[in-house]
ZAVEX-270255 format. One record per atom (N, C-alpha, C): residue in one letter; x, y, z; residue number from 1. Coordinates in steps of 0.02 Angstrom, whole numbers, m for minus. Each point is the difference from the previous one (the first is absolute). Layout:
+---------+--------+--------+--------+-----+
! residuo !      X !      Y !      Z ! num !
+---------+--------+--------+--------+-----+
!       A !      X !      Y !      Z ! NUM !
...
+---------+--------+--------+--------+-----+
//
This chain:
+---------+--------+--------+--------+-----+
! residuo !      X !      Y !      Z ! num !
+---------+--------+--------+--------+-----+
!       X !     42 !    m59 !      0 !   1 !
!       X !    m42 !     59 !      0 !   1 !
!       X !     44 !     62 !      0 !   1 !
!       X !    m21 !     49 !    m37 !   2 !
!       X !     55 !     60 !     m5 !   2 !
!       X !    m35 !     45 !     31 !   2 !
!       X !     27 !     13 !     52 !   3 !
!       X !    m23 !     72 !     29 !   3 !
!       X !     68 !     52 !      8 !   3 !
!       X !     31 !     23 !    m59 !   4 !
!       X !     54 !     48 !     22 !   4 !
!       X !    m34 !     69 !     m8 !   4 !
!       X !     32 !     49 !     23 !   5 !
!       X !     m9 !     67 !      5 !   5 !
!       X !     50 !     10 !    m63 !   5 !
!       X !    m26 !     58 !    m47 !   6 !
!       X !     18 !     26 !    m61 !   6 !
!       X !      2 !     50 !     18 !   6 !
!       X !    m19 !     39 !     40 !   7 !
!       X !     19 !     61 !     m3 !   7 !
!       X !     52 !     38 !     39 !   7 !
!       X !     45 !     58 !    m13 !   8 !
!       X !     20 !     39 !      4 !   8 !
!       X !    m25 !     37 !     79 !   8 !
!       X !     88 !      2 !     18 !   9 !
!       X !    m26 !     63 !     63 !   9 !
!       X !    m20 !     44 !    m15 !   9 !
!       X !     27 !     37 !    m45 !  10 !
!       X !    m33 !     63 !    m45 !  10 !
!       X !    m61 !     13 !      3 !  10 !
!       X !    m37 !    m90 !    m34 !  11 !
!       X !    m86 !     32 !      0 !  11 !
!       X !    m27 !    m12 !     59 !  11 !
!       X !     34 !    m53 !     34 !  12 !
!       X !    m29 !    m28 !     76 !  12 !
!       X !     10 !     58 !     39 !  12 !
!       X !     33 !     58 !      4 !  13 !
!       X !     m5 !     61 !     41 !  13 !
!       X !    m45 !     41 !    m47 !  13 !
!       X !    m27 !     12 !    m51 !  14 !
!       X !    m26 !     52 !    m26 !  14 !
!       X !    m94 !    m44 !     11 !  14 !
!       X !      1 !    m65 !     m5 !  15 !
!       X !    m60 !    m16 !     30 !  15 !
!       X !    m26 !      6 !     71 !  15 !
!       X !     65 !    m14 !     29 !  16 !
!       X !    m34 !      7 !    104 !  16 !
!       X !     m4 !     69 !     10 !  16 !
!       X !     35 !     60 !    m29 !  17 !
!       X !      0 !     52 !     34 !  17 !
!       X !    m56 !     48 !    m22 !  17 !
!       X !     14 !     50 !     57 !  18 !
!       X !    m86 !     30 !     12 !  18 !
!       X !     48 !     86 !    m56 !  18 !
!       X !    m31 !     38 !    m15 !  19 !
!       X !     22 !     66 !    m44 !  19 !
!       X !     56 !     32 !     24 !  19 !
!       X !      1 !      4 !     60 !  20 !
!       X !     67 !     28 !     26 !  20 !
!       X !     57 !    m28 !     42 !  20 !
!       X !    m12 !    m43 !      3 !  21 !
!       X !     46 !    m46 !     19 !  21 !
!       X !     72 !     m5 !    m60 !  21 !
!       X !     80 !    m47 !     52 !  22 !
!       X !     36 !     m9 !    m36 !  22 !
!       X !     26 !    m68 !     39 !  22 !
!       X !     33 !    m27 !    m32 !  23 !
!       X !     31 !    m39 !     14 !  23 !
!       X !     38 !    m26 !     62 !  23 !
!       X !     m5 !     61 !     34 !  24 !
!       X !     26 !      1 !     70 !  24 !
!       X !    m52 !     m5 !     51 !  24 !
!       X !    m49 !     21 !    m14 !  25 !
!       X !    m48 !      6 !     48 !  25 !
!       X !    m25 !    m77 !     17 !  25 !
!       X !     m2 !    m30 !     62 !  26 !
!       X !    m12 !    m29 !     34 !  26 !
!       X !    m52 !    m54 !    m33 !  26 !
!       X !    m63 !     20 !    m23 !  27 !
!       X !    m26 !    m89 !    m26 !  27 !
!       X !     27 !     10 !    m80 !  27 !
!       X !     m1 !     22 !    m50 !  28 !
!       X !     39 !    m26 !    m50 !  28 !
!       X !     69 !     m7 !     17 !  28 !
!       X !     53 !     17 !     56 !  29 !
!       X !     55 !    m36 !     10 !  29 !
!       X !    m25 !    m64 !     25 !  29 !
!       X !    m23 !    m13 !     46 !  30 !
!       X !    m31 !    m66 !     30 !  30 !
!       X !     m8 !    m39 !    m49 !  30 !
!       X !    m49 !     36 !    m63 !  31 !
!       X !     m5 !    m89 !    m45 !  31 !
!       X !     28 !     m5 !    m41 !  31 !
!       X !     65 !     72 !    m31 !  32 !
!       X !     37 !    m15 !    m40 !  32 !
!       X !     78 !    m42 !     31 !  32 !
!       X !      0 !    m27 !     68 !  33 !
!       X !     51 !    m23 !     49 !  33 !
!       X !    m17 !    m72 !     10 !  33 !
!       X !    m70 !     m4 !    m37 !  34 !
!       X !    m41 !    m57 !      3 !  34 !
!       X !     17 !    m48 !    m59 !  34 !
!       X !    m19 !     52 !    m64 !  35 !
!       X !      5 !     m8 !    m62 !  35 !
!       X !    103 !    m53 !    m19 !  35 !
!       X !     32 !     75 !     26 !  36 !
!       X !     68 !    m27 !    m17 !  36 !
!       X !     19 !    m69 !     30 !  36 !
!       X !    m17 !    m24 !     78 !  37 !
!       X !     m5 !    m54 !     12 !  37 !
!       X !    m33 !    m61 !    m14 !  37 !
!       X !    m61 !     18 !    m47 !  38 !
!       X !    m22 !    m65 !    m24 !  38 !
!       X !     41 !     m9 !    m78 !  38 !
!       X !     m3 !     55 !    m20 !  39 !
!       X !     70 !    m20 !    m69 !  39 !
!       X !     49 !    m10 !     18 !  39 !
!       X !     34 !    m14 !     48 !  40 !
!       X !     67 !    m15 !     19 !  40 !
!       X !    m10 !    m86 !     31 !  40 !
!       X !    m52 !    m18 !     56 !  41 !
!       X !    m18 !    m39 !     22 !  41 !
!       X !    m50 !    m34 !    m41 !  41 !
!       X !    m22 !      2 !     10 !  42 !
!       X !    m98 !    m24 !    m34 !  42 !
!       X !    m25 !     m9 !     53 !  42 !
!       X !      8 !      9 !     69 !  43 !
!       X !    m22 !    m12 !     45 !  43 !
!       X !    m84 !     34 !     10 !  43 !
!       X !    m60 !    m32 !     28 !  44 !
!       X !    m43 !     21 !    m19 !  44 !
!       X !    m37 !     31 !     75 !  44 !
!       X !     61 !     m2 !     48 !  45 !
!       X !    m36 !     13 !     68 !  45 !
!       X !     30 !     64 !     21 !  45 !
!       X !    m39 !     50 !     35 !  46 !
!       X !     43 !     39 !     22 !  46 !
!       X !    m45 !     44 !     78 !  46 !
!       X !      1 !     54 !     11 !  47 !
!       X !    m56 !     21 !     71 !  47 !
!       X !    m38 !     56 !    m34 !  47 !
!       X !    m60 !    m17 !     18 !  48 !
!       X !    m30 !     63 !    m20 !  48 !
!       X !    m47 !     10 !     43 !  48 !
!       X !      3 !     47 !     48 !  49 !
!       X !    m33 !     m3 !     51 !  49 !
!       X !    m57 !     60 !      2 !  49 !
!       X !    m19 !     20 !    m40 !  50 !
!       X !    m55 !     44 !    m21 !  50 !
!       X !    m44 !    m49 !    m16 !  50 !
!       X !      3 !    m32 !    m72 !  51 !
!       X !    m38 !    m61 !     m2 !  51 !
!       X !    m24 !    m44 !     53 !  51 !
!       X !     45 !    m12 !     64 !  52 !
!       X !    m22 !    m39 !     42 !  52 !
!       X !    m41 !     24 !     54 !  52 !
!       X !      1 !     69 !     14 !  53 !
!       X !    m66 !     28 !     24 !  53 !
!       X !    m51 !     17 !    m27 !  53 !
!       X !     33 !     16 !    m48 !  54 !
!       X !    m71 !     44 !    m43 !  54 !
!       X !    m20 !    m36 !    m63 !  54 !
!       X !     13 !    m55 !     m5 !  55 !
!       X !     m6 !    m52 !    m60 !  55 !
!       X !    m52 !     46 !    m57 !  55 !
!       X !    m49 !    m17 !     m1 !  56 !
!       X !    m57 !     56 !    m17 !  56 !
!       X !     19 !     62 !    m41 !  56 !
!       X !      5 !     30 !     52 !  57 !
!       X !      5 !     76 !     m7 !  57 !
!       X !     82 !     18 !    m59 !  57 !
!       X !     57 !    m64 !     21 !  58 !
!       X !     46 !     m3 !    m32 !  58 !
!       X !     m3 !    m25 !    m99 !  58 !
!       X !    m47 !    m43 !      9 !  59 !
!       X !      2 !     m2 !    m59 !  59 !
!       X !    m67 !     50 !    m38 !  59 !
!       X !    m17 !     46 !     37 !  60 !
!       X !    m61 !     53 !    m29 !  60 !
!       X !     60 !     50 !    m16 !  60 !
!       X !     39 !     14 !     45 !  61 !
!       X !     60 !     72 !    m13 !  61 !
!       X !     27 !    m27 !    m61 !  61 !
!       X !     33 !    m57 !    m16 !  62 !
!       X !     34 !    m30 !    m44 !  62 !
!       X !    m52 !     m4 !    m76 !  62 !
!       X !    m58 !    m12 !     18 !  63 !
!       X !    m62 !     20 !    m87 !  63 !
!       X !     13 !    m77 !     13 !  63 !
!       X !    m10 !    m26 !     26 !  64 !
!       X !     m1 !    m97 !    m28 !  64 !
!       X !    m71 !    m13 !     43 !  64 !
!       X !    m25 !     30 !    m57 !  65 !
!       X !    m90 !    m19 !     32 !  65 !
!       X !    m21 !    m57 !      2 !  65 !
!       X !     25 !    m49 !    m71 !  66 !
!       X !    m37 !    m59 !     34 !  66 !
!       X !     40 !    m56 !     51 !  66 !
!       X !     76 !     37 !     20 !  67 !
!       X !     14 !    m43 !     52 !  67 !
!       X !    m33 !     22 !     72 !  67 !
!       X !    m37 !     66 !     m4 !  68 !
!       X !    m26 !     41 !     66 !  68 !
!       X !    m48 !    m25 !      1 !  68 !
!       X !    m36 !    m23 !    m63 !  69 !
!       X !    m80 !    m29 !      0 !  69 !
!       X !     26 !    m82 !     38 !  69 !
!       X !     23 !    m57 !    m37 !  70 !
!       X !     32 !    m38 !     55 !  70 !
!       X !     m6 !     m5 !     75 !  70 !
!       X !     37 !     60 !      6 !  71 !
!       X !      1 !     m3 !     86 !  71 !
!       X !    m49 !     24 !     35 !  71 !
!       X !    m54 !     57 !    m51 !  72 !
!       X !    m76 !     11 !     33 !  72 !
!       X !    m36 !    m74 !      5 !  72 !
!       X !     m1 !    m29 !    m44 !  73 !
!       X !    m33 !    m60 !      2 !  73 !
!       X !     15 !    m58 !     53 !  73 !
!       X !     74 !      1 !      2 !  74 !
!       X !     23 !    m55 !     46 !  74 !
!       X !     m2 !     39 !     62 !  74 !
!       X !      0 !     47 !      1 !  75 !
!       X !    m27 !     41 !     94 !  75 !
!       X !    m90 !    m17 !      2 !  75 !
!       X !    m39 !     14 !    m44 !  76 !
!       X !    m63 !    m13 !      3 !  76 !
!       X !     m1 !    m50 !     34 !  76 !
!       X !     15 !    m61 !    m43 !  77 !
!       X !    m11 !    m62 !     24 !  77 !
!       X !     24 !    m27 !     62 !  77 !
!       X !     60 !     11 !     34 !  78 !
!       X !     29 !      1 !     51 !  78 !
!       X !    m24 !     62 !     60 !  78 !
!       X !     m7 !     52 !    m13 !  79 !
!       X !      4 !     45 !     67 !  79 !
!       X !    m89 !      9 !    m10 !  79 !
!       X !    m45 !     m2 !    m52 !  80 !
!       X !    m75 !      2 !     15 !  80 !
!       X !    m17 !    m51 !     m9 !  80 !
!       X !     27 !    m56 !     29 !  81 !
!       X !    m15 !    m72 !    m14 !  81 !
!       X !    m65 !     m1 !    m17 !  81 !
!       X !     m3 !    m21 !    m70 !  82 !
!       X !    m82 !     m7 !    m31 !  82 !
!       X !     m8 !    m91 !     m7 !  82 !
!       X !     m1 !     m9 !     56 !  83 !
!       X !    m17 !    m78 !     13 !  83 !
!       X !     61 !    m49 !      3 !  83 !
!       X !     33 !     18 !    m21 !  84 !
!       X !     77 !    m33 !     18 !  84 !
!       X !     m9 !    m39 !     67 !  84 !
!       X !     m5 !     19 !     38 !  85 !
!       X !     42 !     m4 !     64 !  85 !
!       X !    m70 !    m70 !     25 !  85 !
!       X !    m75 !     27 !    m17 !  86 !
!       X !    m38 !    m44 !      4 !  86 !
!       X !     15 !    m81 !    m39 !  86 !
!       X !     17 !     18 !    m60 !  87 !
!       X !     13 !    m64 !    m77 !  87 !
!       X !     64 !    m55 !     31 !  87 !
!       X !     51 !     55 !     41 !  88 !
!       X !     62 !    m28 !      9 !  88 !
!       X !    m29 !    m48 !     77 !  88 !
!       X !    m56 !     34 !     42 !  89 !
!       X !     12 !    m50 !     64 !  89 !
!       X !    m57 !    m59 !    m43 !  89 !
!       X !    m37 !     11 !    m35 !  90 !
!       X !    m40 !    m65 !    m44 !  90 !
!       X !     37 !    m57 !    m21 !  90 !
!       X !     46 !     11 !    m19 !  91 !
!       X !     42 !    m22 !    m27 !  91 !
!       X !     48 !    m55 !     60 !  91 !
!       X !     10 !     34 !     50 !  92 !
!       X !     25 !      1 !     66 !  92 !
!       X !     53 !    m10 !      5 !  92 !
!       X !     41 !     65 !    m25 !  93 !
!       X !     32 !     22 !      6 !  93 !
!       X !     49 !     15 !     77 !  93 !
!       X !    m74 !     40 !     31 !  94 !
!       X !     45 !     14 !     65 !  94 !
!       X !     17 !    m75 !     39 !  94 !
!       X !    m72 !    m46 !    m11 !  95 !
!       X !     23 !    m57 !     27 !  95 !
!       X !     87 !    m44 !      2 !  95 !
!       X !      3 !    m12 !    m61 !  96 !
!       X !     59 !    m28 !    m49 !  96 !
!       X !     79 !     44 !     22 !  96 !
!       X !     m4 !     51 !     m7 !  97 !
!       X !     68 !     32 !     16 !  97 !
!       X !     m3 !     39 !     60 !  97 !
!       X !    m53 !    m22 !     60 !  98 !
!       X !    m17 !     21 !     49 !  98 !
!       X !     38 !     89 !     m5 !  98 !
!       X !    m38 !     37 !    m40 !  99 !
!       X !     11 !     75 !     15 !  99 !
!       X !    m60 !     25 !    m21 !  99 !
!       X !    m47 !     68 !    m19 ! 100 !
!       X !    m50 !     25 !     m5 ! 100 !
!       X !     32 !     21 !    m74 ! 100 !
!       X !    m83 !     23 !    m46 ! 101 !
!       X !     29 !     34 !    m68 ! 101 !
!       X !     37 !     58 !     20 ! 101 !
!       X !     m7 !     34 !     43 ! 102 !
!       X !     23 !     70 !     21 ! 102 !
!       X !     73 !     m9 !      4 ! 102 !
!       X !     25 !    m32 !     37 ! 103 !
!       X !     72 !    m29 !    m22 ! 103 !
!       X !     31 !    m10 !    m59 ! 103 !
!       X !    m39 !    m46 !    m29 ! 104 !
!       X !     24 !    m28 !    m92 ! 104 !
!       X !      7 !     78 !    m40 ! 104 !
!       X !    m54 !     44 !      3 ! 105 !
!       X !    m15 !     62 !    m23 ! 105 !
!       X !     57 !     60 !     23 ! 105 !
!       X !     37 !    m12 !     80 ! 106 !
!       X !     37 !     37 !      9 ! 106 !
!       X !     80 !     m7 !    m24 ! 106 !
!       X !      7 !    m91 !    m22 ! 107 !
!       X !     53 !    m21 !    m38 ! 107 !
!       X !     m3 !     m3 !    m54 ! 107 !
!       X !    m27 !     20 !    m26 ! 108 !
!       X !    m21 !     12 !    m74 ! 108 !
!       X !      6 !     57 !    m21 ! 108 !
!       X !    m42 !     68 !     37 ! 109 !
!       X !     39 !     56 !     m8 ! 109 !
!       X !     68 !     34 !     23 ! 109 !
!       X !     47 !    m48 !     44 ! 110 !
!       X !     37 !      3 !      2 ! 110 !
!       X !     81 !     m6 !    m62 ! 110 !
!       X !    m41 !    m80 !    m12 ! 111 !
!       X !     37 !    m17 !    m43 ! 111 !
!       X !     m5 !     49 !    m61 ! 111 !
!       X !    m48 !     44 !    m19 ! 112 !
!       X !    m11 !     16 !    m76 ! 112 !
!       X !     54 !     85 !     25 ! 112 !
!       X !      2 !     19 !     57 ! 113 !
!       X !     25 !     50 !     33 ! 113 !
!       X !     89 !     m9 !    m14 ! 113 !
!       X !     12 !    m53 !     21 ! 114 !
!       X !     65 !    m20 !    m17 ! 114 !
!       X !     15 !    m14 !    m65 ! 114 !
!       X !    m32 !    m43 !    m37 ! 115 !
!       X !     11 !    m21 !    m89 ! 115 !
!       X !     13 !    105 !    m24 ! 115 !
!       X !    m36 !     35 !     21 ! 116 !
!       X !     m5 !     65 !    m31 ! 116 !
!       X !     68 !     38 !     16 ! 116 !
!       X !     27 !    m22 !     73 ! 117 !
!       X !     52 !     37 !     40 ! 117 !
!       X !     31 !     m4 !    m63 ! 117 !
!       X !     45 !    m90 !    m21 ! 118 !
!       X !     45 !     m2 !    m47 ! 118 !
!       X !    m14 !      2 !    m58 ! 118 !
!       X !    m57 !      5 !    m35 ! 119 !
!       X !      5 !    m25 !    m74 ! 119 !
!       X !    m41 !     76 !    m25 ! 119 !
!       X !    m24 !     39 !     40 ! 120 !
!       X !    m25 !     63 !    m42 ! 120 !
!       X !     34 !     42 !    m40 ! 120 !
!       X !     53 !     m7 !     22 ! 121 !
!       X !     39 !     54 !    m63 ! 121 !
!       X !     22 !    m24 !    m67 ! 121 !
!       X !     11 !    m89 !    m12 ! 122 !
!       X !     m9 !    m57 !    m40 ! 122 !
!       X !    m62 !     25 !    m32 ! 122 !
!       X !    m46 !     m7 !     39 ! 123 !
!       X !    m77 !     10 !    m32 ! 123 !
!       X !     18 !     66 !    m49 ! 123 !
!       X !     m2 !     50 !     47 ! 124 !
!       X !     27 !     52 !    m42 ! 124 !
!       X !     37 !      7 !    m47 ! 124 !
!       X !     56 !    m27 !    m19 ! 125 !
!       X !     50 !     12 !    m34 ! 125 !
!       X !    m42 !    m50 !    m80 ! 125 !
!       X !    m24 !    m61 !      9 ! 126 !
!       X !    m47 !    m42 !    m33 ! 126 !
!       X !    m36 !     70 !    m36 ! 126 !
!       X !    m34 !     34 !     38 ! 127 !
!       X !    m60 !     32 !    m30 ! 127 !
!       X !     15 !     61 !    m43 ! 127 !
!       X !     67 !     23 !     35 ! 128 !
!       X !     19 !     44 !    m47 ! 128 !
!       X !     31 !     m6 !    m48 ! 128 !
!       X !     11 !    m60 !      0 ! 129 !
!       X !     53 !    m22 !    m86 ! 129 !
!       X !    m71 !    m20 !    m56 ! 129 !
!       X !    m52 !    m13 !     47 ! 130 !
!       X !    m50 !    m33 !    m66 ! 130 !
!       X !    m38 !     69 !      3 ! 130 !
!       X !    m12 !     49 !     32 ! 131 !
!       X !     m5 !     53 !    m30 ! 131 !
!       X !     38 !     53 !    m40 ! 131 !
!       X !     56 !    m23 !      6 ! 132 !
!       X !     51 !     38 !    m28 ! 132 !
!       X !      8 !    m29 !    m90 ! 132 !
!       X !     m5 !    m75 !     12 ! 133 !
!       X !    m14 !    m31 !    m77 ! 133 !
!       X !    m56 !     25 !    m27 ! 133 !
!       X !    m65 !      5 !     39 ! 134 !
!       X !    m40 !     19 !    m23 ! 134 !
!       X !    m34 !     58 !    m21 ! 134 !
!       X !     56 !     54 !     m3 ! 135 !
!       X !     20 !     56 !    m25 ! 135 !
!       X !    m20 !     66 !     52 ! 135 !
!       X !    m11 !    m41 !     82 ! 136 !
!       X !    m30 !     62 !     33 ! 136 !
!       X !     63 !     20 !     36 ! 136 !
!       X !     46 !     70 !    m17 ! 137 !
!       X !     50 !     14 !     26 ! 137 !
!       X !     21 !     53 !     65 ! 137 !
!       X !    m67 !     30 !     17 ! 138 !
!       X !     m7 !      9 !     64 ! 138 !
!       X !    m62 !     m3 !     24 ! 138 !
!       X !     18 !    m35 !     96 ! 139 !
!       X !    m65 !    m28 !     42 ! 139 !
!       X !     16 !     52 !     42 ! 139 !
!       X !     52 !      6 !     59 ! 140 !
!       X !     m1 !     55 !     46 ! 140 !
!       X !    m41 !    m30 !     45 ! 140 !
!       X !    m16 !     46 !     58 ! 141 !
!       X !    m57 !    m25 !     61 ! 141 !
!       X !    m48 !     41 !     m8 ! 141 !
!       X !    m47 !    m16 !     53 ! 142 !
!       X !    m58 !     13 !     m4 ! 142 !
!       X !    m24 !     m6 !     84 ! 142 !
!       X !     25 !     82 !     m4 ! 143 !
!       X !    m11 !     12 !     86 ! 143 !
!       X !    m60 !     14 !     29 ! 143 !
!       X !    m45 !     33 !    m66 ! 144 !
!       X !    m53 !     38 !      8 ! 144 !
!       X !    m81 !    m73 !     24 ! 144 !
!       X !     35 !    m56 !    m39 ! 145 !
!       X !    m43 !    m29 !     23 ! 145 !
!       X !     m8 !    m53 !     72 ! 145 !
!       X !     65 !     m5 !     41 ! 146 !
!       X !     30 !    m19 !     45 ! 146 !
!       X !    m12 !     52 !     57 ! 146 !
!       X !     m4 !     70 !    m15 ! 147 !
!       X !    m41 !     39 !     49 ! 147 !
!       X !    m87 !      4 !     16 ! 147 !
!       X !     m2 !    m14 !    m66 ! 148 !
!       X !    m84 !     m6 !     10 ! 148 !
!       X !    m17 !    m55 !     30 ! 148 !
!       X !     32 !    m72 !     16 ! 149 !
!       X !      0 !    m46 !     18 ! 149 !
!       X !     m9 !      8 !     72 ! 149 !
!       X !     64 !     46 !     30 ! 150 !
!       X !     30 !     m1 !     64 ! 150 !
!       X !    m70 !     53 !     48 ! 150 !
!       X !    m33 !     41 !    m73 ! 151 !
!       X !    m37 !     52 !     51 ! 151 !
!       X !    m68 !    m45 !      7 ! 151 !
!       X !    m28 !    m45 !    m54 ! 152 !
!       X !    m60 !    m45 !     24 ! 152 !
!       X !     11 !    m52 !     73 ! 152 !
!       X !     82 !    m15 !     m4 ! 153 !
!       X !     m2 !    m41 !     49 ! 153 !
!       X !     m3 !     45 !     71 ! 153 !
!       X !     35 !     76 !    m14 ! 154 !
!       X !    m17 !     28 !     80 ! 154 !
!       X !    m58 !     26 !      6 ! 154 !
!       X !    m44 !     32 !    m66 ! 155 !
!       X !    m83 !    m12 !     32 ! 155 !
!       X !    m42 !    m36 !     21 ! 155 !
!       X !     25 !    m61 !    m26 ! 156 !
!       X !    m33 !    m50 !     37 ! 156 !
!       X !     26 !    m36 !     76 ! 156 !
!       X !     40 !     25 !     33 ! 157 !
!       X !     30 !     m7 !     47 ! 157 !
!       X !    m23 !     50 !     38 ! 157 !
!       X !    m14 !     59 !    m25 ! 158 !
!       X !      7 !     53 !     41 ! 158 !
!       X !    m79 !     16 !      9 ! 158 !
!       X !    m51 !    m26 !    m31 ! 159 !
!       X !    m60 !     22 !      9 ! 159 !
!       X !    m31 !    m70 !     37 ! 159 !
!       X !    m22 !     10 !     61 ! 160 !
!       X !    m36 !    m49 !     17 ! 160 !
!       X !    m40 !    m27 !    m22 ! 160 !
!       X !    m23 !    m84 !      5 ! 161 !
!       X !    m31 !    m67 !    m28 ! 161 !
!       X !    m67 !     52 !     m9 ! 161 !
!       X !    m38 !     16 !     83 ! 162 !
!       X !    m72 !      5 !    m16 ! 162 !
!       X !     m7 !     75 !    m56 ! 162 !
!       X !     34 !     43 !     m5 ! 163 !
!       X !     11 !     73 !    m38 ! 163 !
!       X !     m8 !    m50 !    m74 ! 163 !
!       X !     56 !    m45 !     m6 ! 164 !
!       X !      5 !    m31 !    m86 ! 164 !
!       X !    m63 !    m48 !    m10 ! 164 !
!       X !    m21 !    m22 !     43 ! 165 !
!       X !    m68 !    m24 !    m31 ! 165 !
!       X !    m51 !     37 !     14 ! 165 !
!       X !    m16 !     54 !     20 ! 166 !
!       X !    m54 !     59 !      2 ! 166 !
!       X !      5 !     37 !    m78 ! 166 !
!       X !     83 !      4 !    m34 ! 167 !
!       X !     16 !     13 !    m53 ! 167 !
!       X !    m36 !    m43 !    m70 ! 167 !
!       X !     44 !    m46 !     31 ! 168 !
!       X !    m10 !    m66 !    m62 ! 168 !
!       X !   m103 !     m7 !    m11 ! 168 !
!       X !     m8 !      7 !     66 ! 169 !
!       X !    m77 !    m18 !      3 ! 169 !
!       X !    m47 !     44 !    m58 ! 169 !
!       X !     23 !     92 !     28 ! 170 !
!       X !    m28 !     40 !    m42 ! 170 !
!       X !     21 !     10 !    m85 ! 170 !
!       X !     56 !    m21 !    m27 ! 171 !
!       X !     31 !    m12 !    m54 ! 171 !
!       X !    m50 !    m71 !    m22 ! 171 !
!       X !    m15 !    m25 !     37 ! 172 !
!       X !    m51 !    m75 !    m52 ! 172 !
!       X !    m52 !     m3 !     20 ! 172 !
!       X !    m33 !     65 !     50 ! 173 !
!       X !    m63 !     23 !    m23 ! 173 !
!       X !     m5 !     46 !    m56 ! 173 !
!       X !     51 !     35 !    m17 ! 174 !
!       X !    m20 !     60 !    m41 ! 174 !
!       X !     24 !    m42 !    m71 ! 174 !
!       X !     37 !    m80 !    m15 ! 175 !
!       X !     21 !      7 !    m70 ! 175 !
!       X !    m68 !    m55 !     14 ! 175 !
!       X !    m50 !    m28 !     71 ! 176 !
!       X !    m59 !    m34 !    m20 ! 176 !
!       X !     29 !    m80 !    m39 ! 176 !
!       X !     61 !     m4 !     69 ! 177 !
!       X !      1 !    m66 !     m5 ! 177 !
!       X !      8 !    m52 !     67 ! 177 !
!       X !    m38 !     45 !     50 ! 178 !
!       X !    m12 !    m28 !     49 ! 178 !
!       X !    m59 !    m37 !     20 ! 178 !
+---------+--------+--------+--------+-----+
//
């Protein structure tokens, strides 16, 4: 299977970086320090520890939407357990490896926490060479949507449960789908 990188530091810095940025500045040095070591190595592991908190939010700054869609989905299923956790003790699960789904679910997002630590900038470097073949020669970030992110998550933190469903309530009386 061929998975080499074809491209050029040249374009691999003119794709990660944001308009004013240079080469020195701190995340295009980061993945162009990334870059030179996997052409030197091929090594495909390295730390990326933005990704490992902010998995999410890291690959939304980065424009790799459908790896962000991914991890909306695999958080759905795991952190709003939509029957999981019921299917898995049916199954009997907790019986069998005597632990609860809540466990399996917390090693699971663990594990996908760690796979991201080392292999996201891999991921990255992957995505920017097949966009780079594919003639898109600058991505840059995308801060603007990583703030809008950060301010839904502190309104909803910051406005109390019974206030957001007095909200939610009058919003689906008035669109009359309550």
């Amino acid at each position: 299977m061929k998975n080499e990188v074809t491209i050029t530091r040249e374009q691999f810095f003119e794709f990660i970086k944001s308009k004013e940025e240079t080469e020195e500045n701190s995340s295009p040095k980061y993945f162009l320090d990334y870059f030179d070591s996997y052409q030197k190595t091929g090594k495909k592991t390295s730390w990326n520890w933005a990704a490992f908190f902010f998995n999410g939010l890291w690959f939304l700054h980065r424009k790799m939407y459908f790896y962000w869609a991914l991890i909306l989905l695999y958080d759905a299923v795991l952190v709003f357990d939509v029957g999981i956790g019921s299917f898995l003790s049916n199954l009997g699960v907790d019986r069998v490896l005597k632990i609860t789904p809540s466990v399996v679910f917390m090693v699971i997002s663990v594990s996908l926490h760690i796979f991201l630590l080392r292999y996201s900038n891999y991921i990255y470097l992957r995505y920017a060479n097949k966009k780079i073949r594919g003639g898109t020669l600058n991505r840059g970030t995308n801060m603007w949507v990583v703030w809008v992110l950060v301010l839904v998550f502190l309104i909803k933190i910051c406005i109390p449960e019974p206030i957001f469903l007095v909200i939610k309530g009058k919003l689906l009386d008035t669109l009359n789908l309550a």
